[in-house]
Structures are given as C-alpha cells and as structure tokens.
N, C-alpha and C positions, 0 to 999 in steps of 0.2 A: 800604310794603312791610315795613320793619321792626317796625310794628304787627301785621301778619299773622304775621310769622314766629314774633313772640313770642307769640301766643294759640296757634299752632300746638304750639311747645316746650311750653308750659304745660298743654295740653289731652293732648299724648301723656303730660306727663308724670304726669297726673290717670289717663290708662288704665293708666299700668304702677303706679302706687300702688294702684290700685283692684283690680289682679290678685295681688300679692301678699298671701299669709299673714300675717298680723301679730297677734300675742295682744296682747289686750287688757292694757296696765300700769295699776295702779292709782295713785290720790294719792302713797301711801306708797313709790313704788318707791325712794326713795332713802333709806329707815329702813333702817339698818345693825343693826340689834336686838344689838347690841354684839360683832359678830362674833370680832372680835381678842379683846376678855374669854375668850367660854368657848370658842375654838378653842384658847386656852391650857388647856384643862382638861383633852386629850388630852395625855397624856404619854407615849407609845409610841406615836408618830403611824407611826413605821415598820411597825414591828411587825404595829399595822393593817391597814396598808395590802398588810401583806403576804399576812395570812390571807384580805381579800377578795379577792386576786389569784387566791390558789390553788384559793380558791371557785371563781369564774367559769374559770378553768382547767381545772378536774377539770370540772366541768360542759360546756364547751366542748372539755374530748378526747376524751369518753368515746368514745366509737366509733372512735376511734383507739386507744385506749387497749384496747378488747376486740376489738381486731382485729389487735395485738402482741401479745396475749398469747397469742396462736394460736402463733405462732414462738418465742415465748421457753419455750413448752408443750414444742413437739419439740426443741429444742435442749436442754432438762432430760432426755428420754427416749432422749435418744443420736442425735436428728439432726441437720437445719440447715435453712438456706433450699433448697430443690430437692428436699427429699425427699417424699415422697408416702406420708402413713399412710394407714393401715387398717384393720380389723379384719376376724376371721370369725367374729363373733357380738356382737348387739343390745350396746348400754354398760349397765352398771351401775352400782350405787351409789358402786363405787371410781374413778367417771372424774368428771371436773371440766368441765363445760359449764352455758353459761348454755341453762336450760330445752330440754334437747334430749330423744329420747325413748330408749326402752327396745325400740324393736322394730327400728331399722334398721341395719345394716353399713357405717356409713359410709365414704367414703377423702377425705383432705381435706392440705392442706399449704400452703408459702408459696412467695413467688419473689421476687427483686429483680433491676429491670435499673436498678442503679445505675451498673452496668461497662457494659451495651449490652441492646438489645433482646433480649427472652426470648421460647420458645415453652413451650406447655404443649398437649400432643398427648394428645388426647381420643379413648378406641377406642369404633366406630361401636356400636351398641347391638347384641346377641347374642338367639339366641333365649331365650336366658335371663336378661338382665337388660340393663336401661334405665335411662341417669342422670339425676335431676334435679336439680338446683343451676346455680351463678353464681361469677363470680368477682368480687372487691369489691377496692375502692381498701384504701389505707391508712385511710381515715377510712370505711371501711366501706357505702362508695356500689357499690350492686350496677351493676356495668359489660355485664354481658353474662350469658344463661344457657346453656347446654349439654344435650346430650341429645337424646330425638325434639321437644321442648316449645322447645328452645334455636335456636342459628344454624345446630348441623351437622344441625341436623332427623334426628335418629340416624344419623347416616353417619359420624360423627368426624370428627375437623380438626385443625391445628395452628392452636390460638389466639396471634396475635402480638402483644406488646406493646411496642408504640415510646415509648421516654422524651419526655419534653416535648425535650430536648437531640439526639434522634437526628437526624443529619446526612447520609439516604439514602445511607450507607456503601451499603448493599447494596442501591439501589435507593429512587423514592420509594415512600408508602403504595399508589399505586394503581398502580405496576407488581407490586409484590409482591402487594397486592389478584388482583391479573391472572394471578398465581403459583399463585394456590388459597390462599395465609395467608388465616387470618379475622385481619383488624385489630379490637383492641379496642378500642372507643369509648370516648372519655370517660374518657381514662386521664392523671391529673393528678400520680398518686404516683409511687415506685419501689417500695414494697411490695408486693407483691399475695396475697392467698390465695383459697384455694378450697374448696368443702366440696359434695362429690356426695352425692347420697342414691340408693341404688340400687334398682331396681323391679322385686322378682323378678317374671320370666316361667314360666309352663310349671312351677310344680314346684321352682325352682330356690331352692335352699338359699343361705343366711348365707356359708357358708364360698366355693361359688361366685362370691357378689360379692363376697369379700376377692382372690379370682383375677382376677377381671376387672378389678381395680384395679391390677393388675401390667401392666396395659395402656395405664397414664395414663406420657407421660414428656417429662421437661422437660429440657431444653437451650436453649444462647442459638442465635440465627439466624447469629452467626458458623459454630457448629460446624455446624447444616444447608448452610449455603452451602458451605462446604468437605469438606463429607458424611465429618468425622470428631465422631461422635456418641458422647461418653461415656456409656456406663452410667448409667441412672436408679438412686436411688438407695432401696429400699424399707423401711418401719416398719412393723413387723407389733406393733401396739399392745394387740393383745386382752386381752394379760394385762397391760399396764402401768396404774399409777396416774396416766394422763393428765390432767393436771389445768393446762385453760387459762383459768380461773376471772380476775375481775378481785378484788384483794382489795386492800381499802379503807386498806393502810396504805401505809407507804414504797415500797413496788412501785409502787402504781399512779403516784407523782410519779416514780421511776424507768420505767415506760411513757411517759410525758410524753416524759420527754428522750431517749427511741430513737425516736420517732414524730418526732423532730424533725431527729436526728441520720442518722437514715437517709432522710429525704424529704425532700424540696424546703418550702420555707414559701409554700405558695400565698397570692397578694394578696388573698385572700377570710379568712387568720388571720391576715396580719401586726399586726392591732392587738394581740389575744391574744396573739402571740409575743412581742410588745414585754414585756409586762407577767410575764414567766416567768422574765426575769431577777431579779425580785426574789426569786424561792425558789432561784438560783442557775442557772438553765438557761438558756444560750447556745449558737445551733450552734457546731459545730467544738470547743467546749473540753469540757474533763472536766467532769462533773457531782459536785461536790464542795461540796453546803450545808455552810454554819455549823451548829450547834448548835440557832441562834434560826430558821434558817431552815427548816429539818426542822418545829421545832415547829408554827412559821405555816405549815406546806404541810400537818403533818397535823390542826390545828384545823380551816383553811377546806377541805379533803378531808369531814372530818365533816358540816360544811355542809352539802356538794355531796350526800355521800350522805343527810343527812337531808331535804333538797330535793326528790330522785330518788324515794325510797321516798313522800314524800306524794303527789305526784304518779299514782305506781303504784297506791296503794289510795283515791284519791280520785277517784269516780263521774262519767267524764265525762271525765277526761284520759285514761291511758295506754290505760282499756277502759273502754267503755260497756255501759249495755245494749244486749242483742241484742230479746229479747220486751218490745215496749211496745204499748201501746193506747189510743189519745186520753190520751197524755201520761202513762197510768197505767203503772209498769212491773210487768209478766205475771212476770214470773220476777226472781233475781239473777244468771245466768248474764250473764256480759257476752263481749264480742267485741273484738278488735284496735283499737283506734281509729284506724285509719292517716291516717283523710280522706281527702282527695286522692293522698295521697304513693303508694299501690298502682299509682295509676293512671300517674302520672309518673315512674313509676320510681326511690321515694325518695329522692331528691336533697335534700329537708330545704331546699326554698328556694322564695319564692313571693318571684317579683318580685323587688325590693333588697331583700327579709329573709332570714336565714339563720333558721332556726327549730330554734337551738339549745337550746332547753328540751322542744319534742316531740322533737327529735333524742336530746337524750341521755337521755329519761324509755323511750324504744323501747330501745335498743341498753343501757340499763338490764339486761334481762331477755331481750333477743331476740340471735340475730347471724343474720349470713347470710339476709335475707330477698331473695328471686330480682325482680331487674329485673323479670320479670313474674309477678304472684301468681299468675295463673290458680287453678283447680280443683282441686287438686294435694288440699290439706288443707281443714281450716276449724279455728280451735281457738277453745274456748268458755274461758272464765278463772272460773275459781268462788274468791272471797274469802270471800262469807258464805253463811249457811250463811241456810235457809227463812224466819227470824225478822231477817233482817237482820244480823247481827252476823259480829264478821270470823272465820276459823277457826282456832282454837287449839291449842298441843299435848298440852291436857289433856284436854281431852273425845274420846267418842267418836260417831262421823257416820255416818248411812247415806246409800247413794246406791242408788236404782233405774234401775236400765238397765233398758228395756225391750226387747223383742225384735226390734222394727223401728226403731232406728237407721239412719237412710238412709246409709248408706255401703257402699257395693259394694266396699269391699275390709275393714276393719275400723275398730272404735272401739278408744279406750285413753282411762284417766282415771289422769293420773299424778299424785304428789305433790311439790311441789317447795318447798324451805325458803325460809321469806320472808326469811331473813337472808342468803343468798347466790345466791340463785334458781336452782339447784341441784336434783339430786336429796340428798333423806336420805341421809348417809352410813352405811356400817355395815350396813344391810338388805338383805335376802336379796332383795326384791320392792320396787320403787320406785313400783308402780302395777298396774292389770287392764286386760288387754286382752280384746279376742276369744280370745285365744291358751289362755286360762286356763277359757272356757266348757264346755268337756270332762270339766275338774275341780270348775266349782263346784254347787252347787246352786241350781236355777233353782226359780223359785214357778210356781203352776198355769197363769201367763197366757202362759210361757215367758220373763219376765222377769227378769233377778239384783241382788239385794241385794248389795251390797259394801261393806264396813264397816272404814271405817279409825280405826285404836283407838292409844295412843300405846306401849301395846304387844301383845304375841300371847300373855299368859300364861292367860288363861280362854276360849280362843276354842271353841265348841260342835264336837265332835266330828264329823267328815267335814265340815266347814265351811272348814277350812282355806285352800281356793282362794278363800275370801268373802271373807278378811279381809288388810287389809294394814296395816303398823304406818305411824305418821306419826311414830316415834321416829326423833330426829337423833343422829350424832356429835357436834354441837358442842353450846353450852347455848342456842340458839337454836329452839324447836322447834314453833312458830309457823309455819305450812305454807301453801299454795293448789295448788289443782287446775289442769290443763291437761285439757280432755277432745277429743279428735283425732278427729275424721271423715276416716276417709282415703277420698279420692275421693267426695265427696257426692256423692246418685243426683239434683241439678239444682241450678242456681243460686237456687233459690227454696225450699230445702228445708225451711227455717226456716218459711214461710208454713203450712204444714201439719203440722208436730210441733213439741212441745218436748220440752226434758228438765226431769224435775222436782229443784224445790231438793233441794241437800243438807240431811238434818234430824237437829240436835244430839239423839241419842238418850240423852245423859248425864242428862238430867233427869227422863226416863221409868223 
C-alpha cells in the first residue's frame, strides 16, 4: 500500500510540474557579471528612480489627467464643479481643446459626488436640437451616452450617480432604478464630466443650442428627495479664452495630484500610486516637491510625452491606414485605431491587462469618445502629405474635395498643431468646411481646391475662401489634418470613394 501511494504522490506530482510555466535557465544562471561593481556606477540612484516613476505616471494618468483639466478650465473662467458651460457659436482658435472641431456649440461641464450621489438632468431632445455625447469617469472611461443615440432615447432623464460608498440613504439602486433615475453604470470615480454635441434640427441656429443648454441641470439627489433644488448654475463661454489643454509642464504633475486627491485610488492603480510618492504626491497631504523632485517629475514628463507623440505619428499605433489593398496602402489617409475598444466601450482593458500605452497614445489627442461610437462621424487623420512625408509648417499643401463626399450632413478638414493637438492659435479660420463652399471657388467637376499656406500674404484674388493659414501662435508650427464626415451616407462608404492625398505644392 505504501508502494502505491508513493508512485501515486510521485506521478501527480510529475502532472503538476509538467503543467507549469517554467523558462528555460541556462549553465550560467548563477554568473553575477559583477553586479555590485558597476550598480556602484549609478550615483544618483534616487534621482533615477525618480524620473522613471514620473515617466510611467504621466503615461499612466494621462486620461486622468485630460479629464481634470476640463474642471480646472472652468474654475480659471469663473466657475466650479456643477456648472454647465456653453457656448452660442462654433470654438475658435482662442479656445483650448484637444482636437475638437470649428462647427459645433457645445455645452459640457463637471460634478463630483464626493459629499453624496449627484444627478445631472438631461432636457428631452426639441424639434430643434438633439444631444449627442456621454459622460466619463475621472480617468476618462465613457460611462453612459445621452440624447435620442443615449439611455433617455431623446426623452431626457435625471442621470444618477451613486458613489462606490453610497449607503441607500435614499433608497437602494433598483428602488430608485423604479423611481425613473437612470443609474450610471460603471461608476468607479467621484469626478465626473460631460460634453454634448448638439444636432441642429429644422433650421435651428448655434445660438439656439447655447438655449437649449440652459436645460441641462445638476443637483445632488439629497436636494431632489426633499424637492428643494438650488439653481443650476450657467457659463456662457463664447467669448472666453477657454482653454482645457493638457500642457506638459508642472501642471500636468499638479493634474496628477487632484486626480488623486479628489478620487478614490482604485485597486486597478494602486501599484502606480505607490510609486508617486517619489515626486512628492500622497493622498490627503499637500502636494509640496523638493527642488530635485520637480526636476525628475519634469525630465521623466518629457519622456512620457516623447513616447506619446512617437506613438501618434508612427503608422500602425494611434492611426492606421484606412485605403489598403492586398497589403499595398491606396492612400495616406489614416483612421482611429481603436481595435476592439469601440466596440467594448473603451474600457482600455482586455483580460488582466490594462492597456495603458494605447490608453494614453488615444486620450493623447482625443477626449470624450461616446460608450457607443456608432455613425455619428468618421474622422480621416492626414500626417503626410501624397509623397509620404510628414506635414510641415513651411510649405504649402493642396487638398481636393471633391463634390460627392458621402456625408449627408457636411465635411470639414481642420488643422491642428502637432505640438499641442490643438487648433492654431491666433487664426481667423482654423479649417473649411461645407459651410465655406458658397465662398470658395469650385473647378469644372464641382470639386474645391483648398490650400493651406503657413501664411495668407499672396493668396489669388477672390480665392480667399480656398485658403487657410497653418501659421501657429507658439513656435511650433508643424500641423496635421482631421477631415470629419458628419453622418456618413453607410457604413461601407469607404469601399467606394476615396479622398485624395494631400500634395506639397511647394516644390511646384
């Protein structure tokens, strides 16, 4: 008996060796290659250690990071958390957003239920305007969308959101579910913002959706339960220099530390968090670096954004091509790279990975993309120009629109600076739309030339609607295109038109 039990022991214990992982170790696993020698050859081993902290930090908040800078934007312009901006005409080159456009009236703002559950009350869609947007965590995870495309299916609602800590004060989720609240899913922060895009109907003008925005209004669920509802609180932002820009110096390690200080430290960063105190950032205390510690937060910052940008302009990560053909690519026009994440409702996670380097190469240059992409847009990303190469602020570029762009509501081909992903500041025109065909001049096929030049001092007489400058405010002037089909005429639109390359006409 004892003979069996042991070939039995011995034999299981051959199957569980044989299912484990094991790399292969060489001869030499125990050559030291004189490690203590040249470990001594690092003489600011802190220091170090600190700038790759601050690397993989900025790398690892960014979407935290461009999703406080939304609130610390209004709070510069005269508001706070609860208030609901607006405007009542398209943004301009004086507002500060990562790659937003030139044609819509947005209304967008923050909330925190750090104190208790918040609502955010959504007016039903009019016959003259329709919202489309979402509202996103702190780290920038679209939670839920809004509008006729959203949960209130156009009818409006009071979106509610319950803290991970709410204690069914007033009810659990599914009596209050029962109440009419929409519960937001998937709600891990206390920050939260939002950004509508509005959808004239009928005729209806810019300045009517800055009205209809007067319709959005926030309160916590205390004051609906006891039906004393403070006054929403409104930013009429048209004329301000709203600028919620992420900018690569000491701001953005101060974003770090209110992304920290105002939310909870979900189990999915505490490694990260761990490692923030070496640039000085611990919750609950003041955020007060050293000297040395500024330094190493803004070196390994440098990193993170030279990491980000390769990523951005390298074929294949942040945008692919769109037009390819047995492997050959038809055009340079490239498209979203999202992968999967459209579909899943970019959560930035497959399995036990966090996929924090597509995570922060996206929210790089994008914010606010909707739990569900649907049909809404499509946007084409142009870096280089016909000949391959990337696009500059010295030369000047044509672009042919032709006249059947599938898009049943309009195109637009904007310019945005590769240094801030930004519109050019300073410019009267930040891109052409449809909006502009009235003015420009079209060639025989009813197609239009549009010619962006680094500035508008020789431009051909009654051409002026053709041309736009790609001159910046800062000394960065190095540009790329977004070009916007709003509402493509199918999801296969691409199979049957292209657009053609933009062509460096400097040479010519």
């Amino acid at each position: 008996m004892k003979k069996l039990l042991g070939s039995t022991a011995l034999a299981f214990s051959l199957m569980v060796s044989s299912s484990m992982a094991v790399t292969p170790t060489g001869s030499d696993f125990n050559d030291t290659g004189d490690i203590l020698a040249r470990s001594a050859q690092h003489t600011d081993i802190e220091y170090d250690i600190m700038v790759q902290r601050a690397t993989q930090a900025a790398i690892h908040y960014m979407p935290a990071v461009a999703q406080v800078d939304f609130i610390k934007a209004t709070v510069r312009a005269g508001g706070d958390y609860d208030t609901v901006n607006f405007v009542t005409k398209p943004f301009g080159s004086e507002k500060g957003f990562l790659t937003a456009n030139d044609t819509t009236a947005y209304a967008w703002g923050s909330i925190s239920a750090k104190d208790g559950p918040m609502i955010v009350e959504v007016p039903p869609m009019s016959d003259k305007v329709d919202y489309f947007g979402s509202f996103i965590t702190a780290w920038h995870v679209p939670m839920v969308d809004v509008g006729s495309k959203g949960a209130d299916e156009g009818k409006g609602g009071k979106y509610l959101f319950l803290p991970l800590e709410y204690d069914d004060a007033f009810g659990t989720a599914a009596e209050l579910e029962a109440q009419g609240y929409i519960i937001v899913p998937n709600f891990d922060t206390h920050d939260v913002s939002f950004s509508f895009r509005p959808t004239l109907l009928n005729g209806a003008t810019h300045a009517e959706a800055g009205e209809h925005a007067k319709g959005i209004k926030i309160y916590s669920l205390e004051e609906d339960v006891n039906g004393k509802i403070e006054p929403t609180e409104y930013l009429d932002a048209t004329e301000l220099p709203y600028d919620c820009l992420p900018y690569y110096n000491m701001t953005f390690i101060e974003d770090i530390n209110d992304v920290v200080q105002n939310n909870p430290v979900r189990e999915k960063d505490r490694a990260i968090y761990s490692m923030l105190q070496s640039i000085g950032i611990k919750k609950d205390e003041a955020f007060e670096p050293t000297p040395i510690q500024k330094k190493a937060a803004l070196e390994g910052l440098e990193l993170a954004y030279s990491y980000m940008q390769k990523k951005f302009v390298t074929e294949g990560e942040a945008v692919a091509p769109l037009w390819v053909k047995d492997g050959e690519k038809l055009s340079e026009w490239s498209f979203w790279n999202f992968g999967p994440q459209a579909q899943l409702g970019f959560p930035f996670e497959d399995g036990e990975e966090i996929l924090i380097d597509k995570r922060a190469t996206t929210y790089f240059y994008v914010t606010f993309v909707p739990s569900k992409l649907g049909g809404a847009t499509f946007y084409l990303t142009g870096l280089r120009d016909s000949d391959g190469n990337m696009l500059n602020g010295k030369d000047t570029y044509k672009l042919n629109v032709p006249d059947d762009v599938p898009a049943k509501d309009f195109w637009s081909a904007i310019v945005y600076n590769m240094e801030t992903k930004n519109f050019n500041r300073g410019v009267d025109r930040v891109g052409a739309s449809t909006k502009d065909l009235d003015n420009m001049v079209k060639n025989e096929d009813g197609s239009v030339d549009v010619f962006y030049a680094p500035n508008l001092d020789e431009v051909p007489e009654g051409y002026e609607a053709n041309w736009v400058t790609t001159e910046s405010a800062t000394n960065a002037n190095d540009w790329f295109f977004l070009f916007r089909l709003y509402r493509p005429e199918s999801k296969d639109w691409f199979k049957n038109w292209i657009l053609k390359d933009v062509e460096n006409i400097s040479k010519n």
